[in-house]
C-alpha positions as CSV (number, residue, x, y, z in Angstrom):
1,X,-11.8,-14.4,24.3
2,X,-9.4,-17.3,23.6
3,X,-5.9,-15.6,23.8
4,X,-2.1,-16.7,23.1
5,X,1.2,-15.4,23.3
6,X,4.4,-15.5,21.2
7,X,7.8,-15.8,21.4
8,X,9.6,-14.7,18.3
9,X,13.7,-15.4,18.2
10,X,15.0,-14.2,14.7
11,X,17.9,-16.1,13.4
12,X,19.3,-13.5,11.4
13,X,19.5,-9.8,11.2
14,X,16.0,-8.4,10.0
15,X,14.9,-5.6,7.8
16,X,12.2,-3.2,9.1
17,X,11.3,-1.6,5.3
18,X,9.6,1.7,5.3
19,X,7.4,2.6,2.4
20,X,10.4,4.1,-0.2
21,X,10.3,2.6,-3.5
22,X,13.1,-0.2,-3.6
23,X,13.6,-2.8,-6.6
24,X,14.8,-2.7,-10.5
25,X,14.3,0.8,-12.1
26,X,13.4,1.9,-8.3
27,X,16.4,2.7,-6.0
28,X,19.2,0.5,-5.3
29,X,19.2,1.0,-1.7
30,X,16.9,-0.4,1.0
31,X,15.9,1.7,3.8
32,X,14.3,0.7,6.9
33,X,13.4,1.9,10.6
34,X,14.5,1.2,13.8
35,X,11.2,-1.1,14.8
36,X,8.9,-3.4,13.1
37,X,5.4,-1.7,12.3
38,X,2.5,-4.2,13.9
39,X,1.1,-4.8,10.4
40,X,4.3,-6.5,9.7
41,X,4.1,-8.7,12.4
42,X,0.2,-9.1,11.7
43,X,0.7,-10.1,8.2
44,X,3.9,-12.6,8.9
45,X,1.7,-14.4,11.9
46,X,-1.5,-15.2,9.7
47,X,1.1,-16.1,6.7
48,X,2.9,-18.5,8.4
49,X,-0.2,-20.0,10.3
50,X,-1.5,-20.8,7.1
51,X,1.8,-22.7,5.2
52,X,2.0,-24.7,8.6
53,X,-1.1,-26.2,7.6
54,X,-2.5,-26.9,4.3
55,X,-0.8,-24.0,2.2
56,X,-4.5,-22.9,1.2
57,X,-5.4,-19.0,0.8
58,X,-8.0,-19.9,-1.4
59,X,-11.3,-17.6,0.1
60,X,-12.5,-17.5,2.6
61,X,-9.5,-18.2,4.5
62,X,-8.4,-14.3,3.8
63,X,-11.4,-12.8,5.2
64,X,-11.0,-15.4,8.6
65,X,-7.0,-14.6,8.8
66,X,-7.7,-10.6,8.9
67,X,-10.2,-11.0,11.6
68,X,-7.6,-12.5,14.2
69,X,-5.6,-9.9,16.6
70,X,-2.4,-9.7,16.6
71,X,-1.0,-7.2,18.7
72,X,3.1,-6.2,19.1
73,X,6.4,-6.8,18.3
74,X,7.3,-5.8,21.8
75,X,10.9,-6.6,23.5
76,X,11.3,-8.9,26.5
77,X,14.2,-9.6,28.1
78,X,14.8,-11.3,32.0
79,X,11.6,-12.1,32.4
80,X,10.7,-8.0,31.6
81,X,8.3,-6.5,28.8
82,X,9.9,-3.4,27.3
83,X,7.8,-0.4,26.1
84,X,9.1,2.7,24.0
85,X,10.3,5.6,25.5
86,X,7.4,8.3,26.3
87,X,7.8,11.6,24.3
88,X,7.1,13.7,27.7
89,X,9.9,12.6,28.9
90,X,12.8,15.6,28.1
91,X,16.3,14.5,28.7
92,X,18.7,18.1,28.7
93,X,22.9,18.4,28.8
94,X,23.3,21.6,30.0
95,X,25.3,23.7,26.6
96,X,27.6,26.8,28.5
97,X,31.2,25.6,27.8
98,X,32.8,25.7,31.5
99,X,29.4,23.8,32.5
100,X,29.9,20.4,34.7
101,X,26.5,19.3,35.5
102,X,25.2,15.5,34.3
103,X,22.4,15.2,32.3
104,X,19.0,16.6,33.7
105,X,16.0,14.7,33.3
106,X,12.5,16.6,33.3
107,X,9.0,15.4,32.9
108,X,6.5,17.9,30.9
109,X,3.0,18.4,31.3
110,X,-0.2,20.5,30.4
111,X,0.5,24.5,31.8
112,X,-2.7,26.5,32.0
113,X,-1.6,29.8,30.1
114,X,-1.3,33.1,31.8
115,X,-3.3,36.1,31.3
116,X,-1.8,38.1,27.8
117,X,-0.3,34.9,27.1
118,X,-1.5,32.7,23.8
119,X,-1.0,29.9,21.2
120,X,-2.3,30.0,18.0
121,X,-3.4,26.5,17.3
122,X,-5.1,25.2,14.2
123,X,-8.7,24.0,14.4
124,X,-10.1,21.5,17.2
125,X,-6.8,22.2,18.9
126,X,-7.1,25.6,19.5
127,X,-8.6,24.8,23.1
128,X,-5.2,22.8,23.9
129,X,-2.9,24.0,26.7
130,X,0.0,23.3,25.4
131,X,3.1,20.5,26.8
132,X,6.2,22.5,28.3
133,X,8.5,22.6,31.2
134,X,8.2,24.2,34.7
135,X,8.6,28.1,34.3
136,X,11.7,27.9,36.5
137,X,12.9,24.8,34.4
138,X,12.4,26.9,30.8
139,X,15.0,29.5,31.8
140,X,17.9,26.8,31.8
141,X,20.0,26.5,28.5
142,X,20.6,23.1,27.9
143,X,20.2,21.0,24.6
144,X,18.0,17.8,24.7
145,X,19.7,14.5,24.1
146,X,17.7,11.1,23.2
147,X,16.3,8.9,26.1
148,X,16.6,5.5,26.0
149,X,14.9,3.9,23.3
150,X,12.8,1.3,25.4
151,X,12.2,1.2,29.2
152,X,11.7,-1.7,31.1
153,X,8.2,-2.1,32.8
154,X,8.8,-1.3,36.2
155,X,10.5,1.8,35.6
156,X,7.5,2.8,32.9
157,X,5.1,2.6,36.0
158,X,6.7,4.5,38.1
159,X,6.9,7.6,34.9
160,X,3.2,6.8,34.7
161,X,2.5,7.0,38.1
162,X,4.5,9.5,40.0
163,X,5.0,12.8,39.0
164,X,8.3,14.8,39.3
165,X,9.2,18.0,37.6
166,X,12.9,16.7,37.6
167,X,14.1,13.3,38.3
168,X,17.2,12.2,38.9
169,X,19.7,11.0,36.2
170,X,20.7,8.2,38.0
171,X,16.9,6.5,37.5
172,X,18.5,5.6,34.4
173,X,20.6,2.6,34.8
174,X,22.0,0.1,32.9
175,X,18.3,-1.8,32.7
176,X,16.9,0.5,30.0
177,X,17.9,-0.2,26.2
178,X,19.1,1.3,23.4
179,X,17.6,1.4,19.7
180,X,18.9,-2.1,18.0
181,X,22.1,-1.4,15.9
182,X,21.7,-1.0,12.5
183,X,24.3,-2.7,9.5
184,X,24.4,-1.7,6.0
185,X,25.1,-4.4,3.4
186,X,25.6,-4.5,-0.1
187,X,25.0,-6.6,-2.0
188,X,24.8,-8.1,-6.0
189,X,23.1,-10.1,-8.4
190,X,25.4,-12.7,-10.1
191,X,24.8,-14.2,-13.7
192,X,24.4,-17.7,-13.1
193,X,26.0,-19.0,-16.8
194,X,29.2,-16.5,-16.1
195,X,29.4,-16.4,-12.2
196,X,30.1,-12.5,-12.0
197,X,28.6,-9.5,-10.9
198,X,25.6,-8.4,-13.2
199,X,26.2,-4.6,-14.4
200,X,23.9,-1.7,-12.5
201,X,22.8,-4.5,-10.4
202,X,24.7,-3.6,-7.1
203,X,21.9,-3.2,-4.0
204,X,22.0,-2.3,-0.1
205,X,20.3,-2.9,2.5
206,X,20.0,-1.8,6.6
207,X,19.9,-5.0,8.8
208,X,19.0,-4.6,12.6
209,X,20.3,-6.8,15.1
210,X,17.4,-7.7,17.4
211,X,18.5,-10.9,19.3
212,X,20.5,-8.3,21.9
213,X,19.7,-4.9,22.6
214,X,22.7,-2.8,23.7
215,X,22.2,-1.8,27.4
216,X,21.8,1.9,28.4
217,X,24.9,2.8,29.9
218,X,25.8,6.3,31.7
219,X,29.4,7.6,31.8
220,X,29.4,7.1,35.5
221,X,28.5,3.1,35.0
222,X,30.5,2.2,32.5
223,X,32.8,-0.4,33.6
224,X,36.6,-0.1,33.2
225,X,38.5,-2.0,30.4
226,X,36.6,-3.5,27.9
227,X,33.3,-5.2,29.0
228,X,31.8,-8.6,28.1
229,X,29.3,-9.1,26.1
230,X,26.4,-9.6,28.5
231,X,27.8,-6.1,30.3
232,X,27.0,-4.6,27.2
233,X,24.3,-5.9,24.9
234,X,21.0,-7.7,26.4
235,X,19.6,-10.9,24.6
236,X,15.8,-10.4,24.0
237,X,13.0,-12.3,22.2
238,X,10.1,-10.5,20.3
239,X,6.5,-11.3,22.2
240,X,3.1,-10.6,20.6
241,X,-0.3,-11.4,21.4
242,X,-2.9,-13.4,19.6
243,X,-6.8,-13.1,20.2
244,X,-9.8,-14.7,18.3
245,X,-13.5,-14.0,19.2
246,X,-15.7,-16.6,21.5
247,X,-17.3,-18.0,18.0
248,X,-14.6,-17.3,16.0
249,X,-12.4,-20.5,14.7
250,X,-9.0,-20.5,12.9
251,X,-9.1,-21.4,9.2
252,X,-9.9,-25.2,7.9
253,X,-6.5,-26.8,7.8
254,X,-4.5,-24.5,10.5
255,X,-2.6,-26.1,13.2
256,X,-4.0,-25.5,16.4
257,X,-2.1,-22.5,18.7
258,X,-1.4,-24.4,21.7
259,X,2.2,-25.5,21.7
260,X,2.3,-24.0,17.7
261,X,6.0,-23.8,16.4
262,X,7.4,-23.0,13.1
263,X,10.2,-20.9,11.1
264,X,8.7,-18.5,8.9
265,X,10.2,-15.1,7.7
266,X,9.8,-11.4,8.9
267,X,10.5,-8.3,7.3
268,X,12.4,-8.0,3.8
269,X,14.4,-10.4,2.3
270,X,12.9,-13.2,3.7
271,X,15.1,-13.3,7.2
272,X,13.7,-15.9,8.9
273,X,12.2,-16.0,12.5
274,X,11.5,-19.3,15.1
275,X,7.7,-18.7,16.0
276,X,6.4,-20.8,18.9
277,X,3.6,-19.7,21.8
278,X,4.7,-19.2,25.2
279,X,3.7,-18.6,28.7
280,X,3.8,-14.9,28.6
281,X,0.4,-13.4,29.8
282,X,1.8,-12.1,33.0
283,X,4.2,-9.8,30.9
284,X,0.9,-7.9,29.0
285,X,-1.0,-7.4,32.6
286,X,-1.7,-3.9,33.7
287,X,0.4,-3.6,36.7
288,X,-1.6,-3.6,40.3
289,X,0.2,0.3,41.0
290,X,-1.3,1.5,37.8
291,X,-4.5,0.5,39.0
292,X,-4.3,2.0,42.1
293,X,-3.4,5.0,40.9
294,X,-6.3,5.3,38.6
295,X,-8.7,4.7,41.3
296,X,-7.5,8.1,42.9
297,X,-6.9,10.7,39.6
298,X,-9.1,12.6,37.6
299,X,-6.2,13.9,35.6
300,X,-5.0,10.6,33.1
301,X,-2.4,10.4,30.7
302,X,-2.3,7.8,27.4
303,X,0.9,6.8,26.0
304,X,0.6,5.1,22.5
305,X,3.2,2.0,22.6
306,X,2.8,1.0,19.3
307,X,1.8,4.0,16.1
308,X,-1.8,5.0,16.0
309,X,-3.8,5.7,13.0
310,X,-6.9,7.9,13.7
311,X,-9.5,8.9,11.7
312,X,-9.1,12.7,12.6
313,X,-5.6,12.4,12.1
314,X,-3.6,13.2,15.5
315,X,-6.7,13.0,17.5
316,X,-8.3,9.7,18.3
317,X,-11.8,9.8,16.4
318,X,-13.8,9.1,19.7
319,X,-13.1,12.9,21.2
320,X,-15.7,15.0,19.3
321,X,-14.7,18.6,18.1
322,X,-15.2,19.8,21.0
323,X,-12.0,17.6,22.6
324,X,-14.3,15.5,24.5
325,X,-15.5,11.6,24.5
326,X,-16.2,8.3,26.1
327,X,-13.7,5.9,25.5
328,X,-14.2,2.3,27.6
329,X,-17.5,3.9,29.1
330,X,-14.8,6.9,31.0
331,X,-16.0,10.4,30.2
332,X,-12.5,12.1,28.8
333,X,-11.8,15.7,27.8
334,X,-8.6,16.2,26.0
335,X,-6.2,19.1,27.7
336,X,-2.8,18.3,26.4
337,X,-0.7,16.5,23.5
338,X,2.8,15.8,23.4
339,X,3.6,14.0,20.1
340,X,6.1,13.3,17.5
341,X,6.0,14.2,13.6
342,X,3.6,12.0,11.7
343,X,4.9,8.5,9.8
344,X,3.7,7.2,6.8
345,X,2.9,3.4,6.5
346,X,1.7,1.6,3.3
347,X,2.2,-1.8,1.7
348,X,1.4,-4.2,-1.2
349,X,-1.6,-6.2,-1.0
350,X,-1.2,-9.6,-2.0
351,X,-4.9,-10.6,-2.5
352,X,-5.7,-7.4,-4.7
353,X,-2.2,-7.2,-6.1
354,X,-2.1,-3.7,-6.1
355,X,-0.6,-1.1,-3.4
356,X,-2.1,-0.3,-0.8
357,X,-3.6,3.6,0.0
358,X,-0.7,5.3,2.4
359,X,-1.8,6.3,5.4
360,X,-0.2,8.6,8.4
361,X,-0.1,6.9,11.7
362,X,0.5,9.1,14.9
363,X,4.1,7.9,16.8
364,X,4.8,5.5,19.3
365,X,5.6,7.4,22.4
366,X,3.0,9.8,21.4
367,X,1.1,11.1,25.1
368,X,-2.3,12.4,25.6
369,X,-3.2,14.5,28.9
370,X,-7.2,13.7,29.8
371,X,-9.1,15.3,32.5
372,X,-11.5,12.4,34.0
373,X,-14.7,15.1,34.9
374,X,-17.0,12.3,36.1
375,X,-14.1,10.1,37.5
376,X,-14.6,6.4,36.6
377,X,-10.7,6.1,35.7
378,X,-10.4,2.9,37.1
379,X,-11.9,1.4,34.5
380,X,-9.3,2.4,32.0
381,X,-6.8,-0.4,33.4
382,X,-9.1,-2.9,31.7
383,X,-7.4,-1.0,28.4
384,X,-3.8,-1.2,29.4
385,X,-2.2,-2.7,26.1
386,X,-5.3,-2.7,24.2
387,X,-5.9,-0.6,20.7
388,X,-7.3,2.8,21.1
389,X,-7.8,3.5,17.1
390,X,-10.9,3.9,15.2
391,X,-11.1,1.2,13.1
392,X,-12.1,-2.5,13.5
393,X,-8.8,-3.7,11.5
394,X,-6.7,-1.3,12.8
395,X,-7.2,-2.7,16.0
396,X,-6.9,-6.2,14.8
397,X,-3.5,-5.2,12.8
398,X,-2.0,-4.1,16.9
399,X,-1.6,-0.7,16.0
400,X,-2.4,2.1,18.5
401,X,-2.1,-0.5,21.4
402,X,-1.9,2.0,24.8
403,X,-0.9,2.2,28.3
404,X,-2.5,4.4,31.4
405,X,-0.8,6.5,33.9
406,X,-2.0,10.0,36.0
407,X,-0.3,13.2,35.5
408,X,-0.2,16.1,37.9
409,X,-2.0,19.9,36.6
């Protein structure tokens, strides 16, 4: 499968919309998230292959654009590929007033319930165990605080492949990064005879700064005085991935991908981006620890890295009702979910010209406990940052893309 990789380096601040109605008669005020969706990315990449060639949508060139992969936006920095935080990761400051301890960081997992013990959950999840702390950890009065936003590679192996009921605060250091900041703007429409400001016609929008990611930075690391730049914010580039099929050909007219370079916009308000391929495979390979660990487990864990949208919902539509399915020719039964409230995504669709139906896509971060009954695990690394959703073009749009570590019962 012929595959290349981007490098995306905005040149201004972007807009990440989310589905709210925005426009005249609408709302005056643009809102947006804290991270591209991959349809975004999807959409802009097979756009601006197209107006670097001939300009031509005319059919069938929508049908071939939809049918090329596009997987990410993912941050990398120093030679690093950045993933988002995992939601079974539980940082805690401890709340009593005349309480000096640091933060405390815990990693949850699947607990078998105890005899009169119970959860009532709804439906094919009733046979769940459910996603907690240690019982000696649960006593503890503390109030969780957000993790880092994105973790660098080497530190998301070792959360995928070691297990500790506690870990020490200080594994965070200054390479994991924060969510990129976020700017409000307004702005206005002018009357081009008169030169002033059109009435009811004021707007705003949230702009996030992606060329430098502000570094995670404890109270204890914090340098004195007031830092430089680089001690503070990290300069990143976006990288995605781009596969065709063995017999499948780019549309008549479209620059070939090999050393392919253009500016073309992303996100709202036509912010525009420098797109060019790049040397990056090495960044998307499943690490040789991950792999071993695999080998040795029956007990995997899933960690969406990009939102998922399934069938079913919350659970991928290859487990049966039962909680148990083949994915990648691996027997898997489902014991445990740790995942975030559901997100809505929608769009316009420029070849129909109508909106599109609005769908609910499961979280990044979003983990799912397996029990490997027949073993075979192994086999999984052949999946690290591939789709795990139901649908053809789901896939091909990036979203539910995946990683693979153990967990402990």
């Amino acid at each position: 499968m012929p595959t290349h990789y981007l490098t995306l380096t905005p040149f201004d601040p972007l807009i990440a919309r989310d589905g709210r109605p925005f426009g005249r008669g609408q709302g005056n005020r643009m809102r947006g998230m804290s991270w591209f969706l991959p349809s975004v990315v999807a959409g802009a990449f097979r756009t601006a292959l197209v107006k670097s060639g001939t300009g031509d949508f005319a059919p069938p060139v929508p049908d071939q654009l939809r049918k090329i992969a596009v997987a990410g936006p993912l941050p990398a920095a120093e030679g690093k590929l950045y993933l988002p935080a995992p939601k079974d990761c539980l940082l805690g400051k401890p709340v009593a007033a005349d309480c000096t301890q640091p933060l405390q960081l815990f990693q949850l997992r699947p607990h078998r319930l105890q005899e009169n013990e119970g959860v009532d959950f709804p439906g094919e999840a009733g046979g769940l165990q459910p996603v907690l702390l240690a019982e000696e950890q649960s006593s503890e009065d503390f109030k969780p605080q957000p993790p880092p936003a994105w973790w660098p590679l080497e530190k998301y192996v070792q959360w995928l492949t070691t297990y500790r009921e506690e870990w020490d605060i200080c594994w965070f250091d200054e390479s994991f990064l924060h969510s990129p900041l976020r700017q409000m703007r307004d702005h206005v429409s002018l009357n081009p005879q008169r030169g002033v400001a059109e009435e009811h016609l004021l707007f705003a929008t949230a702009n996030l700064y992606v060329n430098a990611l502000p570094r995670y930075l404890p109270a204890s690391q914090t340098p004195p005085g007031e830092p430089a730049f680089l001690d503070r914010y990290v300069p990143i580039a976006l990288s995605a991935r781009v596969e065709l099929s063995e017999n499948q050909s780019l549309p008549e007219g479209a620059p070939p991908l090999k050393d392919w370079s253009t500016w073309h916009p992303l996100g709202g308000e036509r912010r525009l981006v420098h797109w060019q391929t790049a040397d990056q495979g090495h960044l998307w390979q499943c690490p040789e620890e991950v792999k071993q660990a695999l080998e040795k487990t029956q007990y995997v864990r899933m960690v969406l890295v990009t939102p998922a949208i399934f069938t079913s919902g919350w659970r991928p539509g290859w487990l049966n009702n039962g909680l148990k399915g083949t994915f990648a020719g691996v027997e898997l039964e489902l014991v445990g979910v740790c995942c975030g409230r559901w997100q809505a995504v929608s769009g316009w669709c420029l070849e129909n010209q109508k909106p599109k139906a609005t769908r609910r896509m499961v979280p990044a971060g979003s983990v799912y406990f397996f029990r490997c009954p027949s073993g075979g695990a192994e086999k999984l690394a052949e999946e690290w940052l591939r789709s795990v959703c139901d649908e053809e073009q789901e896939r091909r749009d990036g979203f539910g893309l995946a990683v693979w570590g153990t967990w402990k019962p």
